[in-house]
C-alpha positions as CSV (number, residue, x, y, z in Angstrom):
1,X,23.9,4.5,-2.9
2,X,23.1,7.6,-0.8
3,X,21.3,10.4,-2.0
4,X,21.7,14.1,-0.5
5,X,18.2,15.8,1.2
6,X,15.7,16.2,-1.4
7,X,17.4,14.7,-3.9
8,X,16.8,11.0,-5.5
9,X,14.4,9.3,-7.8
10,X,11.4,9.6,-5.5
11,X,11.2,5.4,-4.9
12,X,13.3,5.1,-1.9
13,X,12.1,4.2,1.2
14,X,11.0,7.2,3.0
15,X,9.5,6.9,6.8
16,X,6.2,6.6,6.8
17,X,3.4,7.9,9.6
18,X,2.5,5.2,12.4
19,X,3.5,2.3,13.6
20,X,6.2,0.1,11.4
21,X,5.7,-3.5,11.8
22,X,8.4,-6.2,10.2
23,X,7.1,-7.7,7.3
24,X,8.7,-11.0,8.6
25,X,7.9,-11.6,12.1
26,X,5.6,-9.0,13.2
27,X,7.4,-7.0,15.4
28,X,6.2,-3.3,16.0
29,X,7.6,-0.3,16.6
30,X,6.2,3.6,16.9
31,X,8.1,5.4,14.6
32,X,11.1,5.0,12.0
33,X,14.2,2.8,13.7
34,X,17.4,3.3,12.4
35,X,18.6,0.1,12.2
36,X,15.3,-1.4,10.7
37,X,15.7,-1.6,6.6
38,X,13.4,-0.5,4.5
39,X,13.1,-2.5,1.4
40,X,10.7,-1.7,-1.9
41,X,9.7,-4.8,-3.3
42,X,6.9,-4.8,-6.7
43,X,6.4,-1.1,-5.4
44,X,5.4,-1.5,-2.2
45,X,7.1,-0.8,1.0
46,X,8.2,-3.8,3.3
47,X,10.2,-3.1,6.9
48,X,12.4,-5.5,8.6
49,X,13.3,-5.2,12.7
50,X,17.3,-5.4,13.0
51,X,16.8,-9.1,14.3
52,X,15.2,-10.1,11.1
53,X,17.8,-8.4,8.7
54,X,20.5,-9.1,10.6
55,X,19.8,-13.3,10.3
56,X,19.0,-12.2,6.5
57,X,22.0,-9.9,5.6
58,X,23.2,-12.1,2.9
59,X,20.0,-12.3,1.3
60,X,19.4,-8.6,1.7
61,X,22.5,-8.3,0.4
62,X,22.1,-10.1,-3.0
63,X,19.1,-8.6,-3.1
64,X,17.0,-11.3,-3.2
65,X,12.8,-10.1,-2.1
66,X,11.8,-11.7,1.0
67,X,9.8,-14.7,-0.5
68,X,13.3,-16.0,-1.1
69,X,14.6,-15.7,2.6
């Protein structure tokens, strides 16, 4: 679900400073990327390049963490 500006429960993903690496095959990046997903998993912050979720979608999907995938 989507939350307006400034409004949510504070444990989204929110873009953090420096460089974003996926969590699943290394791949960096400079700043946020829109089609990279964001995914909070036992509180911390995990990133995946659109290669990586695209091959996982279903996984992402059923929300299954990434040790599953």
């Amino acid at each position: 679900m989507t939350s307006l500006p400034g409004v949510g429960d504070g444990g989204g993903c929110q873009a953090q400073p420096g460089p974003f690496v996926c969590a699943r095959c290394g791949t960096r990046a400079e700043g946020p990327v829109l089609t990279w997903t964001c995914s909070l998993e036992d509180g911390d912050r995990q990133y995946f390049c659109d290669v990586c979720s695209r091959e996982n979608l279903r996984a992402i999907e059923g929300r299954l963490d990434s040790a599953w995938w």
